[in-house]
KOLLOGU-888314 format. One line per 4 residues: number of its first residue (from 1); their letters; for each residue x, z, y of C-alpha. Coordinates in steps of 0.001 Angstrom, whole numbers, padded with zeros to 6 digits. Each point is the difference from the previous one (the first is absolute). Layout:
BEGIN
NUM = A = X:Z:Y | ...
//
This chain:
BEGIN
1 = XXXX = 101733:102741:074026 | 003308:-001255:000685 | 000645:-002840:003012 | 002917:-002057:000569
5 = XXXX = 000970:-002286:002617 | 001778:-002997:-000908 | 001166:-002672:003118 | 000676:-003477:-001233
9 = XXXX = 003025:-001634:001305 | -000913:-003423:002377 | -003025:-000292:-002112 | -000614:-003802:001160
13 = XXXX = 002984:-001385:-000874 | -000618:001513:-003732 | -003347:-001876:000081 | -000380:-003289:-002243
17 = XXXX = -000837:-003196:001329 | -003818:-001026:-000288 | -000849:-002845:-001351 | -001983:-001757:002998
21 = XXXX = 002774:001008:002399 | 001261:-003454:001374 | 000270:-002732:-002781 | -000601:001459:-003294
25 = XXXX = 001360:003297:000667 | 002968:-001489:001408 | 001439:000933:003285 | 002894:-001856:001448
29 = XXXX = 001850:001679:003675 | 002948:-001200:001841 | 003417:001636:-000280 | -000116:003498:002079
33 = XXXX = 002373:-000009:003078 | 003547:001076:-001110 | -000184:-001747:-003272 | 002219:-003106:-000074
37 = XXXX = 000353:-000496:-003498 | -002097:-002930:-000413 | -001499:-000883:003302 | -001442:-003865:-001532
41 = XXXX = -002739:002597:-002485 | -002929:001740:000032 | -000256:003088:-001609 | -002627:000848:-002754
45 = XXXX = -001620:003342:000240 | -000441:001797:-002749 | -001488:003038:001456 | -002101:000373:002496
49 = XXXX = 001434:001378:003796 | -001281:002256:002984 | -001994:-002403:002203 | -001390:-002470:-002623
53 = XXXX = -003829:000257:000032 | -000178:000605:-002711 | 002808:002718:-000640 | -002654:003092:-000504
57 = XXXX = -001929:-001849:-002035 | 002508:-001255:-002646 | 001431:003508:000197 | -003464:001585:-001241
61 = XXXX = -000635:-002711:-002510 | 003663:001135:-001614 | -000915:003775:000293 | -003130:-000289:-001618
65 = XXXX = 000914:-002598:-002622 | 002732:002672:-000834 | -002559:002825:-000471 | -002273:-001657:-001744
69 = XXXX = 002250:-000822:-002391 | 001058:003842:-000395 | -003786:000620:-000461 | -001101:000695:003316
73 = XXXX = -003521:-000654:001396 | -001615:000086:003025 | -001853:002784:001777 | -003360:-002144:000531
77 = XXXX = 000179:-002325:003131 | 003088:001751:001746 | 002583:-002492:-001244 | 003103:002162:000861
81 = XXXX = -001062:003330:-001722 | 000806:000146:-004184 | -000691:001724:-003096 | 001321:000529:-003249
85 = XXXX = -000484:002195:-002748 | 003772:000582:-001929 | 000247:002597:-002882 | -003503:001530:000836
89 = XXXX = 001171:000448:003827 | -001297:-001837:002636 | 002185:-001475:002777 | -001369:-000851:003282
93 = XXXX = 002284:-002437:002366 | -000488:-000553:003863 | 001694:-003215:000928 | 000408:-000304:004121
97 = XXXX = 001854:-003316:000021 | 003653:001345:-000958 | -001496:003805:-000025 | -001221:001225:-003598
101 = XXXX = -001202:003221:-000525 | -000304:000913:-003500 | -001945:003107:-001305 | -000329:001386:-003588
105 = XXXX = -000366:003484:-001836 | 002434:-001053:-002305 | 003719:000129:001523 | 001523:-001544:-002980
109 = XXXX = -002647:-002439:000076 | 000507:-000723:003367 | 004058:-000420:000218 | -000712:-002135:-003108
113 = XXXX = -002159:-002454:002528 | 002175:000486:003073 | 002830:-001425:-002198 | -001755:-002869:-000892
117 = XXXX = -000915:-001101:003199 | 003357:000658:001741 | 001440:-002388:-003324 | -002412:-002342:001260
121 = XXXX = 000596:000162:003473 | 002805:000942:002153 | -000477:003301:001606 | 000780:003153:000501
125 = XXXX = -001725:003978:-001023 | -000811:001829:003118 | -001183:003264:-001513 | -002607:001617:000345
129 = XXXX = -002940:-001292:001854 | 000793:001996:003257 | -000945:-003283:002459 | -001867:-003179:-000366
133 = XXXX = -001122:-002065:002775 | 000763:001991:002806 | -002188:002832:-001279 | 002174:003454:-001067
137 = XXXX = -000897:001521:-003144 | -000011:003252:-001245 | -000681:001343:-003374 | -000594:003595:-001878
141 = XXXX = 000379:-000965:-003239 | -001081:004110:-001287 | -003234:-000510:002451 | -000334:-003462:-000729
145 = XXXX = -000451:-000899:003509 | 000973:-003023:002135 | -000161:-000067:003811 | 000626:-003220:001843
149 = XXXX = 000973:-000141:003585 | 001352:-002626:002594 | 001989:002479:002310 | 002980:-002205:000657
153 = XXXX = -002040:-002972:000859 | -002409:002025:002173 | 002987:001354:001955 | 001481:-003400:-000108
157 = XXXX = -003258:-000926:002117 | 000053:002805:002069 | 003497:-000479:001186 | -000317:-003521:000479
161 = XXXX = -003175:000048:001890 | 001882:002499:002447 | -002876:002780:-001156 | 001936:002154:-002040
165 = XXXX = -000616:003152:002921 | -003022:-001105:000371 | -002635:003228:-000560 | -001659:000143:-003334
169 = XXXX = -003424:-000132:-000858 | -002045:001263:-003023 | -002937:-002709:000806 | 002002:-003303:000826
173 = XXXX = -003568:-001289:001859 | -002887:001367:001416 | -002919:000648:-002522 | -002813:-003076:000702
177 = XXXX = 002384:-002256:002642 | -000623:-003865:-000397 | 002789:-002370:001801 | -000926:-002523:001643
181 = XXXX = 000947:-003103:002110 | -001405:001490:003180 | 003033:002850:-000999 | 002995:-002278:000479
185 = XXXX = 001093:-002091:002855 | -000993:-003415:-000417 | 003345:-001366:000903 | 003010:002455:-001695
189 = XXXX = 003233:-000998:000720 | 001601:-001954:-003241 | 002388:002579:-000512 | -002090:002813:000027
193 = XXXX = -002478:-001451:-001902 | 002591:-001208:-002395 | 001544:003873:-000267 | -003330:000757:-000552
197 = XXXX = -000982:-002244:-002602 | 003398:000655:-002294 | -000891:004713:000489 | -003411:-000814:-001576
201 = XXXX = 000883:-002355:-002741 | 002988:002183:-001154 | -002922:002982:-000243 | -001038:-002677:-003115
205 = XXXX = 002157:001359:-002497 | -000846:003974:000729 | -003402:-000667:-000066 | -000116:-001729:-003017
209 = XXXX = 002005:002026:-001953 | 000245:003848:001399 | -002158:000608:002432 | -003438:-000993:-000363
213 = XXXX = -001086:002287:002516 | 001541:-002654:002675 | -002412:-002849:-001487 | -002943:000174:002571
217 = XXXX = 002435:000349:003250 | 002258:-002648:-001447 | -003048:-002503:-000320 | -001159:000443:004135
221 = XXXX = 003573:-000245:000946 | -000008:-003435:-002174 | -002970:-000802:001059 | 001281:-000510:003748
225 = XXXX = 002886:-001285:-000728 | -000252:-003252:000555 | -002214:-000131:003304 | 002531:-001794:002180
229 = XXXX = -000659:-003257:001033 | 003201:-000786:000199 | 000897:-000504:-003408 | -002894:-001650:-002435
233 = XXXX = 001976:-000391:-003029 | 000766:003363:000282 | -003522:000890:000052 | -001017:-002807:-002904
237 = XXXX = 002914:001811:-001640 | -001864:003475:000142 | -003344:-000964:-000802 | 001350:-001509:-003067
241 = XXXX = 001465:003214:-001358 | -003032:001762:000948 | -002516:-002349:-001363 | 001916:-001232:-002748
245 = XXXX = -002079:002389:-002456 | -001362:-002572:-002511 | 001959:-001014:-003017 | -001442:-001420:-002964
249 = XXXX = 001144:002205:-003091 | 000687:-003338:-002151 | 000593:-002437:002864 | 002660:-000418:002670
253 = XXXX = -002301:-000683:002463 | -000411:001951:003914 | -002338:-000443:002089 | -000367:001947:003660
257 = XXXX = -002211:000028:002890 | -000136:001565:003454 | -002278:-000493:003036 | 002829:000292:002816
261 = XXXX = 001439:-003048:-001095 | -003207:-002054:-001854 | 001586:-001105:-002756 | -000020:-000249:-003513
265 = XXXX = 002697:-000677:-001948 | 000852:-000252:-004189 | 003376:-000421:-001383 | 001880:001108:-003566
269 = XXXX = 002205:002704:-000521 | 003234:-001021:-001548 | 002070:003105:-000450 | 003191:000605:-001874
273 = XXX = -001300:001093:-003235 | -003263:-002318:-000085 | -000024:-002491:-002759
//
C-alpha cells in the first residue's frame, strides 16, 4: 500500500466561518496595527484566524464538509480518520489537524485524490510518508514492513534533560517497585520539582507511541509527581490527567475523582473537531 504525506498550508485561516460564531456567523475585528487605510472601520472576517476559539473547529467542519462531498466517510467514532472506496480501491486518510496521511494500493488512485484535496486546499506534497508527528518512518515496500521509531525526539529528551551520558539500561525500573509519597521529600524545591515534572511528561509521547515497554515505570514516576505541597494546582493538574479515564462514547461529558484531593468534579469536552 502506498502512503503519502500531504501538509496543509495555515490550515485555520482556510477554515470557513461557522455559523454560531459571533452574530450569525459574522465576525467583526478592529483594523490590525500598521494598517491605516481606514482607521474609522471594522473589518469583517471572512475566514476564520489563529487564536479565535473557535479556529480548529471551523477548520474541521471545512475539511470534512469537503470530504464528504468527495465521498468520504468516517472510520466509526474517530472523527479525523476517512474512507473511501474510488475505482474498486480503497483510500484511507489520517487527518492530524494540517497533517494528512493518505494510504491506498492504487497509486493512480491515490495521486488522483491527493490532487483533489490540494485543489481544495492550499498545500503542498511532501513525499513519501517518511515522518508524521514526530515519529520516523521506515518502509520495505518488497517485505512489506513498516517500523516506527521516535529516535530524534528521544535524543531530543536525553540531551535536554542533561542525561544523554547517562549509562543505559535494558530494564528502565526494578521488576515489582511501587513509588510512593514516603519516596520523595515532602518539600522539593520548585525548580527541581518543576525540571522534574516537564522529564516525565515529555516520556508521554514515547510511551504512547514506541515504547510500550516504558508504560509501567512511566505511570510510578507520574504517579509522584505531583507530591509537593508547594504547588496544588500542579497536583489538581496531575490527578486530572491521570484520572481523567472516563469518556462517554456519544457524550462530551468527563468526570474524575481522586482521594488526595476529595473531590469530584464533571465538566464537557469541547475539542477542535467536536460538533
Amino acid at each position: 500500500m502506498f502512503t503519502d504525506h500531504v501538509d496543509i498550508s495555515q490550515a485555520f485561516v482556510q477554515g470557513e466561518l461557522l455559523p454560531r460564531d459571533n452574530h450569525n456567523g459574522k465576525v467583526y475585528i478592529s483594523s490590525p496595527p500598521g494598517y491605516d487605510e481606514d482607521p474609522p472601520y471594522a473589518q469583517r472576517l471572512l475566514r476564520s484566524l489563529y487564536g479565535m476559539p473557535s479556529a480548529a473547529r471551523a477548520w474541521h467542519t471545512t475539511m470534512s464538509a469537503f470530504l464528504a462531498k468527495d465521498g468520504c466517510a468516517t472510520a466509526g467514532f474517530e472523527k479525523s480518520m476517512f474512507t473511501v472506496t474510488i475505482d474498486g480501491a480503497r483510500i484511507l486518510l489520517g487527518a492530524h489537524v494540517d497533517d494528512f496521511v493518505i494510504a491506498c494500493a492504487n497509486r493512480k488512485v491515490l495521486h488522483g485524490f491527493r490532487a483533489r484535496l490540494l485543489d481544495a486546499f492550499e498545500g503542498t506534497y511532501e513525499g513519501t510518508l517518511q515522518h508524521y508527528l514526530g515519529c520516523e518512518v521506515t518502509r520495505d515496500m518488497d517485505k512489506g514492513t513498516t517500523y516506527l521509531s521516535q529516535t530524534h525526539y528521544a535524543e531530543e529528551i536525553l540531551r535536554t534533560s542533561n542525561f544523554w551520558n547517562a549509562t543505559p539500561r535494558l530494564t528502565p525500573m526494578q521488576p515489582n517497585t511501587r513509588l510512593s509519597k514516603e519516596d520523595c521529600d515532602k518539600n522539593p524545591a520548585p525548580d527541581f520539582h518543576r525540571r522534574y515534572r516537564g522529564i516525565v511528561g515529555s516520556l508521554g509521547y514515547l510511551v504512547t507511541m514506541t515504547r510500550p515497554d516504558l508504560a509501567w515505570a512511566y505511570s510510578e514516576l507520574l504517579s509522584v509527581c505531583a507530591i509537593s505541597r508547594k504547588d496544588p494546582h500542579a497536583c489538581c493538574r496531575t490527578r486530572f490527567v491521570l484520572s481523567s479515564r472516563h469518556l462517554e462514547s456519544n457524550k462530551p461529558l468527563l468526570s474524575f475523582s481522586r482521594k488526595l484531593q476529595r473531590f469530584v468534579g464533571l465538566g464537557r469536552c469541547r475539542l477542535g473537531w467536536r460538533h
